[in-house]
C-alpha angles and dihedrals in degrees: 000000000000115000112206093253084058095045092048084049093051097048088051089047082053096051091035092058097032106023089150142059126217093256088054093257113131121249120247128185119248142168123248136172090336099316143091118251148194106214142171106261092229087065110048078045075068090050105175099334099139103245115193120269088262097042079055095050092048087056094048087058104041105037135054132241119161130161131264102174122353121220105266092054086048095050088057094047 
């Protein structure tokens, strides 16, 4: 179970070890689909604009996600 004090600690552990993305943007956390991610900051500027299925695997090679905490720990937090 993660208290809000923990789960403020841990997102500042995330940015602090991994405060870029590959392209040079910094990293923001972000919620998406239930859970707490670290994210690359251009594409949470594109929010939820639907990009095509080659703009998306381009992301997916060129800027960072990773998990800080998935949805079911964050459900029994």
């Amino acid at each position: 179970m993660y208290d809000r004090t923990t789960i403020l600690h841990l997102v500042d552990d995330a940015q602090r070890n991994d405060p870029c993305c590959a392209c040079g943007a910094h990293m923001i956390p972000v919620d998406r689909d239930g859970g707490l991610w670290l994210e690359c900051a251009t594409l949470r500027a594109r929010g939820d604009e639907p990009v095509s299925l080659i703009r998306s695997l381009v992301d997916r090679l060129r800027h960072e996600r990773h998990v800080i905490l998935d949805r079911e720990e964050l459900l029994a937090a």
